[in-house]
C-alpha positions as CSV (number, residue, x, y, z in Angstrom):
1,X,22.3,-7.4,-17.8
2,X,21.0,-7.8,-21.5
3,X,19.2,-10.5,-23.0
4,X,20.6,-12.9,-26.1
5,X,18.8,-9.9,-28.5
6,X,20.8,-7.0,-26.7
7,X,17.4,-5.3,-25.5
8,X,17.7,-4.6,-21.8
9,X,16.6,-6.8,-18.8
10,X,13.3,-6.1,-16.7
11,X,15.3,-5.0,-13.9
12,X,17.3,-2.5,-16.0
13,X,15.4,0.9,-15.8
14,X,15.4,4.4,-14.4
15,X,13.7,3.3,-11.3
16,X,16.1,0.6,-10.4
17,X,19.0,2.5,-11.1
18,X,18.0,5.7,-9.2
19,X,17.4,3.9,-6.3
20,X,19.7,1.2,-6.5
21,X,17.6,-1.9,-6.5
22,X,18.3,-5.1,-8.0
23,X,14.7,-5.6,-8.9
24,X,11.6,-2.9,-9.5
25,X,9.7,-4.6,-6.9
26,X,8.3,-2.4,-4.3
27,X,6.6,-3.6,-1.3
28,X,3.7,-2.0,-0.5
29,X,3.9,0.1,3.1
30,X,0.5,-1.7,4.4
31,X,0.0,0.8,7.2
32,X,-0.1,-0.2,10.7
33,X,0.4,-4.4,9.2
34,X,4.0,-3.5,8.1
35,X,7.4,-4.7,10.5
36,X,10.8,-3.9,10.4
37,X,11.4,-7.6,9.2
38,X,9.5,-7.6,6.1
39,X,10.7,-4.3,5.1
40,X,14.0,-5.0,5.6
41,X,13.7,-8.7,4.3
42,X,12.6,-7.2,0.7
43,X,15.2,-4.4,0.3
44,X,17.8,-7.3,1.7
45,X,16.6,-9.2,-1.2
46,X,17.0,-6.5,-4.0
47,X,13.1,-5.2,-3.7
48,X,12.5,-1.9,-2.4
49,X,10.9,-2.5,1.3
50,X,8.5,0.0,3.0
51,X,7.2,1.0,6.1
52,X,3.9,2.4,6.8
53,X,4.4,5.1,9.5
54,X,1.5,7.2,9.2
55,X,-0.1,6.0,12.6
56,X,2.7,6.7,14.4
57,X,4.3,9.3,16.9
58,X,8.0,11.1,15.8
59,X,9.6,9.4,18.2
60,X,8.4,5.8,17.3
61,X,9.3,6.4,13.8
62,X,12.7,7.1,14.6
63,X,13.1,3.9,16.5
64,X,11.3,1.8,13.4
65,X,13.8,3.4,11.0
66,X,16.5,2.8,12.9
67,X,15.6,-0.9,13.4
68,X,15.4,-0.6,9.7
69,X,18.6,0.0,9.6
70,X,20.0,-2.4,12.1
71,X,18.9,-5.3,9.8
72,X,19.5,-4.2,6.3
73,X,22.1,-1.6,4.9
74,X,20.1,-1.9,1.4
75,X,17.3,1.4,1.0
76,X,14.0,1.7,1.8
77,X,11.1,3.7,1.9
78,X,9.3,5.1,5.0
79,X,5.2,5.6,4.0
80,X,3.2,9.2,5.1
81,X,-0.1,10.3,4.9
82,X,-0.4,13.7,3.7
83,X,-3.9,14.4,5.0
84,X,-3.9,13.0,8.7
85,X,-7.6,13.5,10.0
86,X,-10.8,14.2,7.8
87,X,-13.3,17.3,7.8
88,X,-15.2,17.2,10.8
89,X,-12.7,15.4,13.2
90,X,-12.5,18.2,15.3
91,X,-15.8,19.0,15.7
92,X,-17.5,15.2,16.0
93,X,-19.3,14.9,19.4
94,X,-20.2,12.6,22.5
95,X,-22.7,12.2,21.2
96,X,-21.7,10.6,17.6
97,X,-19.2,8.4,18.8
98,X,-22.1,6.8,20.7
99,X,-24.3,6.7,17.7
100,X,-21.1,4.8,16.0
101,X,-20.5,2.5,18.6
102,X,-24.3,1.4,19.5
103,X,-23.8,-1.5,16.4
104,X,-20.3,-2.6,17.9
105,X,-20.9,-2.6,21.4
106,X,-22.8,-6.2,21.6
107,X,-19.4,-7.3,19.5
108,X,-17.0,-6.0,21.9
109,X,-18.9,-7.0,24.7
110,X,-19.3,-10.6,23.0
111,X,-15.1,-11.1,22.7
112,X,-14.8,-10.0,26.1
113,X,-13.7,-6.0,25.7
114,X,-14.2,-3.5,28.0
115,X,-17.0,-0.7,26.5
116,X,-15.2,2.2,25.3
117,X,-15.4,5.6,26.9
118,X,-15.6,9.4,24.6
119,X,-11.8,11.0,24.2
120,X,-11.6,14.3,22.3
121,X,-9.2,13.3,19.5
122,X,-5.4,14.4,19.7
123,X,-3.7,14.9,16.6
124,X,-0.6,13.6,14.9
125,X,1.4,16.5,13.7
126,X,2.8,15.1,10.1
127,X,5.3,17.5,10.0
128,X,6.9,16.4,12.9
129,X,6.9,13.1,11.4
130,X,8.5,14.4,8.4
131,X,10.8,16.1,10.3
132,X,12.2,12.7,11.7
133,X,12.2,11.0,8.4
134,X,14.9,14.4,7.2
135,X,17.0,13.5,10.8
136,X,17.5,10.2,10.4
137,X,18.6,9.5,6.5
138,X,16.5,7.4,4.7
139,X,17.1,6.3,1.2
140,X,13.3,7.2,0.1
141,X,10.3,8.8,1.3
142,X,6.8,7.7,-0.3
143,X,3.1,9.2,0.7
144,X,-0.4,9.1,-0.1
145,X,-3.4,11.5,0.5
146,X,-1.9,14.4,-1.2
147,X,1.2,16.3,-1.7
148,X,3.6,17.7,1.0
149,X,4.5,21.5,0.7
150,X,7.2,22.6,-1.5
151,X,8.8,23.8,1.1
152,X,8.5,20.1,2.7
153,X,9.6,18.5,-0.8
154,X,12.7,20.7,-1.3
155,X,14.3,19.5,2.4
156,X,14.1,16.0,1.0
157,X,15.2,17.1,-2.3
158,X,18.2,18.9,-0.6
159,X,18.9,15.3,1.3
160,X,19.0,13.6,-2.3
161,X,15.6,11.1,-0.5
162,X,13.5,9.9,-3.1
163,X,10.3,11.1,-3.9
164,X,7.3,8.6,-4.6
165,X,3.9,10.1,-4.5
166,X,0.6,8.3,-5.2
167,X,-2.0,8.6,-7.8
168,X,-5.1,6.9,-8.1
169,X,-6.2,9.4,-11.3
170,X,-4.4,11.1,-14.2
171,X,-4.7,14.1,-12.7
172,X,-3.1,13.5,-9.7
173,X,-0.1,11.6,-11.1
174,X,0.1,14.9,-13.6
175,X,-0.1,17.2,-9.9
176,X,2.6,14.7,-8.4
177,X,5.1,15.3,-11.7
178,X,4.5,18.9,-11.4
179,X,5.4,19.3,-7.8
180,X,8.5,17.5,-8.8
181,X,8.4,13.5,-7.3
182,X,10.8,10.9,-8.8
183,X,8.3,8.3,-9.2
184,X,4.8,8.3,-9.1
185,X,2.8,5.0,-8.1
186,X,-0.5,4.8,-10.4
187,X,-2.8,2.6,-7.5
188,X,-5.8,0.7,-9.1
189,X,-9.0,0.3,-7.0
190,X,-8.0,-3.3,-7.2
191,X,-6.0,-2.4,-4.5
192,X,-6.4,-3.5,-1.3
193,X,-6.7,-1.2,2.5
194,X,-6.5,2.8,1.5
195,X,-5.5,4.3,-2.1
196,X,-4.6,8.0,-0.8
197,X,-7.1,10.1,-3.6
198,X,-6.9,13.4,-3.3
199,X,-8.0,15.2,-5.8
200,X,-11.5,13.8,-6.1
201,X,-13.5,11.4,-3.7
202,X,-12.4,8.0,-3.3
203,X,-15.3,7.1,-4.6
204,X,-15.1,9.1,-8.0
205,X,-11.3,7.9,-8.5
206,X,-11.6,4.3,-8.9
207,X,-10.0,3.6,-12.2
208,X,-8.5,-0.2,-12.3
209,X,-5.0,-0.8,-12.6
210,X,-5.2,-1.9,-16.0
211,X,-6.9,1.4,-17.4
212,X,-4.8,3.9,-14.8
213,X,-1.4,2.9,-15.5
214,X,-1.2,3.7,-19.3
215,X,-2.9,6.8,-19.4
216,X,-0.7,7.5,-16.3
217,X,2.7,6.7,-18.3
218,X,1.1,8.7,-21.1
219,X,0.6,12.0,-19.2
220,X,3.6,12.1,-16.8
221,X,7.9,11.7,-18.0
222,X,8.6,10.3,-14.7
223,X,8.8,6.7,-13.8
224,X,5.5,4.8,-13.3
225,X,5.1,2.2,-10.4
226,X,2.1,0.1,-11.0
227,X,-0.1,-0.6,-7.9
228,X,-3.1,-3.0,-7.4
229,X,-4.1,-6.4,-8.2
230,X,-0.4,-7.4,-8.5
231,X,-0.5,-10.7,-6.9
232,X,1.7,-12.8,-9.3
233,X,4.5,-12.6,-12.5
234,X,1.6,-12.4,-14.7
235,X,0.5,-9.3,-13.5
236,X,3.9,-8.0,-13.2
237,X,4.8,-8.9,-17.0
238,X,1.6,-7.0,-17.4
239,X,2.4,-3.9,-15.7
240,X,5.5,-3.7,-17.8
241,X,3.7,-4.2,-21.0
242,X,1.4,-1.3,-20.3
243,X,5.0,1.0,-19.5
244,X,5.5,1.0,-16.0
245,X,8.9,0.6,-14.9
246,X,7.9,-1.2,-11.3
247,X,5.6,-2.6,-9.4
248,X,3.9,-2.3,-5.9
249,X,2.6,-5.4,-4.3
250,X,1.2,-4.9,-0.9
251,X,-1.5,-8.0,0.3
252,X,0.7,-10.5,-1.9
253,X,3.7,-9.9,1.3
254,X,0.7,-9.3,4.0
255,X,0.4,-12.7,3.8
256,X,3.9,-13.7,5.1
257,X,4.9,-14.3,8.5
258,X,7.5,-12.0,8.3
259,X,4.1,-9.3,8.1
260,X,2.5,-7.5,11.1
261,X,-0.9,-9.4,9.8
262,X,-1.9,-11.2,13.1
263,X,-2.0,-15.6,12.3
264,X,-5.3,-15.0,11.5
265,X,-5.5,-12.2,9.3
266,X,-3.0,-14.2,7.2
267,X,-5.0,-17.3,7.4
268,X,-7.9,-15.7,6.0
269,X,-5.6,-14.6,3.1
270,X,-4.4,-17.8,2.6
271,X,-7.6,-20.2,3.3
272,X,-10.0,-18.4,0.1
273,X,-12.0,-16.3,2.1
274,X,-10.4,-13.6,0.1
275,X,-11.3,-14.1,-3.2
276,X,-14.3,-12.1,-1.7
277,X,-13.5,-7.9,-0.9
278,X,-15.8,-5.0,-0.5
279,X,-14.9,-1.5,-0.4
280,X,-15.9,-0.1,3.2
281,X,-15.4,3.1,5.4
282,X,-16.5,1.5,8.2
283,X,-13.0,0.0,9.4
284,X,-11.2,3.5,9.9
285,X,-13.8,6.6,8.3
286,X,-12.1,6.5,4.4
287,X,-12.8,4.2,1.6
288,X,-10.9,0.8,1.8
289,X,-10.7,-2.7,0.5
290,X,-10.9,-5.7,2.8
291,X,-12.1,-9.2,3.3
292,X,-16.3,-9.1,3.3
293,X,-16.7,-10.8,6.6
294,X,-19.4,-10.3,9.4
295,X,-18.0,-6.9,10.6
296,X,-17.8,-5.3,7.2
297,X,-21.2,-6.1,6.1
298,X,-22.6,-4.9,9.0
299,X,-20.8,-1.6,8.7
300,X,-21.6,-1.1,5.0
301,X,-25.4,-1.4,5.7
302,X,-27.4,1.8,5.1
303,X,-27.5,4.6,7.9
304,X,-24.5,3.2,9.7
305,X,-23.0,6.2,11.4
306,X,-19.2,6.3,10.4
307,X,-17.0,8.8,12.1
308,X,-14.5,10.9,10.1
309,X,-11.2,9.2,10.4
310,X,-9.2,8.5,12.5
311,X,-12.0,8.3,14.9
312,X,-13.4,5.6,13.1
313,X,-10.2,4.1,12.9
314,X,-9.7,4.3,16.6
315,X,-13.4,3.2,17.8
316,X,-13.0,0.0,15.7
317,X,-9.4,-1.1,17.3
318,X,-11.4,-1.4,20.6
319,X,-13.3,-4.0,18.7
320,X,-10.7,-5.6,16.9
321,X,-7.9,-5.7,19.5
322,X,-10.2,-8.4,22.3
323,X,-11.5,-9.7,18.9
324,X,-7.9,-11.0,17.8
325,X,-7.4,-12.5,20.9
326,X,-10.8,-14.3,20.4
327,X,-9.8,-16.0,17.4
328,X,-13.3,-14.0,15.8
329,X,-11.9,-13.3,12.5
330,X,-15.1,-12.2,11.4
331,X,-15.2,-9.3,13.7
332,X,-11.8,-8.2,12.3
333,X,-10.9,-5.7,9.7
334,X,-9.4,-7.6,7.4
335,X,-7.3,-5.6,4.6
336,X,-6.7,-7.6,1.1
337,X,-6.5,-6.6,-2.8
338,X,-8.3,-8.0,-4.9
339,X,-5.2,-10.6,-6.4
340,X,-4.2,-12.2,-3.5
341,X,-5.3,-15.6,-3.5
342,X,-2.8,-15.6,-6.7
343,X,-0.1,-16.3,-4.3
344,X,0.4,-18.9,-1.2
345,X,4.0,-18.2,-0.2
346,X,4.2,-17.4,3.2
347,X,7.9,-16.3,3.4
348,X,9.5,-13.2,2.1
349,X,12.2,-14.6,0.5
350,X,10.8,-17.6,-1.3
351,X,8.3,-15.3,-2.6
352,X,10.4,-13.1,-4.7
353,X,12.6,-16.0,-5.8
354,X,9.3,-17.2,-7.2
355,X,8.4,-13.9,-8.5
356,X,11.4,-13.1,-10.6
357,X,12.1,-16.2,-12.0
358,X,8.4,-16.7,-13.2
359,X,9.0,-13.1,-14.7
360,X,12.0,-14.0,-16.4
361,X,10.5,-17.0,-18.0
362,X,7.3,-15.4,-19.1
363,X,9.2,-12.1,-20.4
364,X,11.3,-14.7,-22.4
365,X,8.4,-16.4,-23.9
366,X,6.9,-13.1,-25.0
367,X,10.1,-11.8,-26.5
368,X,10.2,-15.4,-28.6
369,X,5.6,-14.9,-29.7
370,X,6.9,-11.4,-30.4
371,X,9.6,-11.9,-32.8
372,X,7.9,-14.9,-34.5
373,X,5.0,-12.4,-35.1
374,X,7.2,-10.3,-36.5
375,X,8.6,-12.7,-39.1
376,X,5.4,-13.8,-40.1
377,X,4.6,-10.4,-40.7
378,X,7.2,-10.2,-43.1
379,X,6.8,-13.0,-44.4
380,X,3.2,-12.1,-45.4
């Protein structure tokens, strides 16, 4: 579809055509907060819906994709982590996890939990998960946290899946192009919950969207997806304007019903409280953005003992689960970007209707500033 001036439409680019979308809006996989509903609501819609698998067993993943399936016949993308457990994991003691849990116990015991005992931790095998995603057909396959073997890469290659890898620095979006992916997403520290870096420290790879994604469609030929702080059209008129050819909005469809977000991790999204995040690794052991609340404040304060992750991850949910069902938001881990009290739709569908009209109008209007500039210019 091309505008009155012949130049082509904002939905009309490699990434949309090689994936067959109707609009280069991805949905972000938000980890264990995703559903089958949302995910399949957005690709139904002409998005590209995701599914955050990465704390899941084979088996479970094969049912999610296949409920996937059984409500849209559109594509969408199943989410990995590369890097499944952090140095130390297997050799973090008794004797640590008790140090960790000491500040959480008077919480869990406050909400009504039972105290937690010491498990040696059992690892997810993430090729095994892979090796699900090749079984069962999927239209895309996206990741964080580093980059799967080539060997890994060439079975999804051979399957014609799409490949979408994640950068949070130049140099990892120029590693993803070199081990071949299709599309890279360039993820702003803006963002909210995990960024996948991989090639430095968290920490020393948080370069906001606005700065990332240009040098990122500089350096790489593939297409660019931008990622963080996308909440509205304006920000996805943006994206465009510094060269990416999609977008990945993740908190902006957290706060639908059609999320895994519990009622009041939505409210929270909704209500204000989140015009205020903090990067922590308290919640799960690597660097995240939520919601400052109670619990993260407490768990960013100096000498908190964090356990590698997923143990952190783990020792928390026996906090947050009898918390939920306490109606303590403050004593939940509350994911969120940066942008999201830039929307207040709470349905999937009536989101995006917002989303691309709003785009279309605002992509008019700067076509129209654009070429008046340029007759002045002439003019002059």
């Amino acid at each position: 579809m091309a505008n009155r001036d012949g130049s082509k439409s904002w939905t009309e680019n490699r990434l949309t055509s090689r994936l067959g979308m109707q609009y280069p809006i991805v949905q972000g996989p938000l980890g264990g907060l995703s559903s089958q509903r949302l995910t399949a609501s957005v690709s139904n819609y002409g998005g590209l819906g995701s599914f955050g698998a990465h704390g899941l067993k084979p088996e479970a993943i094969r049912n999610v994709i296949r409920e996937i399936k059984a409500l849209t016949p559109k594509p969408f993308a199943m989410n990995l982590w590369v890097s499944m457990e952090d140095e130390g994991v297997f050799t973090s003691t008794e004797e640590a996890f008790h140090r960790s849990l000491a500040p959480l116990a008077k919480h869990i015991e406050s909400v009504g939990g039972g105290k937690p005992s010491y498990r040696p931790y059992e690892p997810i095998s993430f090729e095994d998960q892979v090796q699900v995603l090749l079984d069962e057909g999927i239209a895309a396959f996206s990741f964080i946290y580093g980059i799967p073997s080539k060997q890994i890469l060439d079975e999804f290659r051979r399957k014609e899946v799409v490949l979408i890898g994640t950068a949070t620095t130049v140099d990892e979006a120029i590693a993803l192009e070199q081990a071949g992916v299709d599309a890279i997403a360039a993820s702003g520290f803006e963002a909210g919950g995990h960024r996948g870096s991989f090639l430095q420290s968290s920490e020393d790879s948080l370069t906001g969207t606005m700065a990332l994604v240009p040098q990122v469609v500089d350096a790489v030929r593939v297409p660019v997806v931008a990622a963080g702080g996308i909440g509205d059209a304006r920000g996805i008129v943006a994206a465009f304007a510094l060269g990416a050819e999609g977008v990945q909005m993740g908190s902006t469809f957290l706060a639908c019903e059609e999320s895994g977000a519990n009622p009041l991790h939505r409210q929270a999204l909704l209500s204000g409280q989140a015009r205020h995040t903090a990067l922590t690794r308290g919640f799960t052991g690597r660097l995240a953005r939520g919601i400052k609340n109670r619990l993260l404040d407490e768990l960013n304060q100096k000498n908190m003992e964090i356990l590698p992750y997923p143990l952190q991850r783990a020792l928390v949910r026996h906090l947050s689960i009898p918390a939920e069902k306490a109606g303590r938001s403050e004593l939940l881990p509350l994911w969120a970007g940066q942008s999201v009290n830039l929307s207040q739709c709470t349905d999937v569908h009536a989101l995006l209707d917002t989303l691309v009209t709003e785009v279309s109008e605002i992509g008019g209007a700067v076509q129209r500033w654009s070429a008046h500039r340029q007759l002045e210019n002439a003019q002059e």
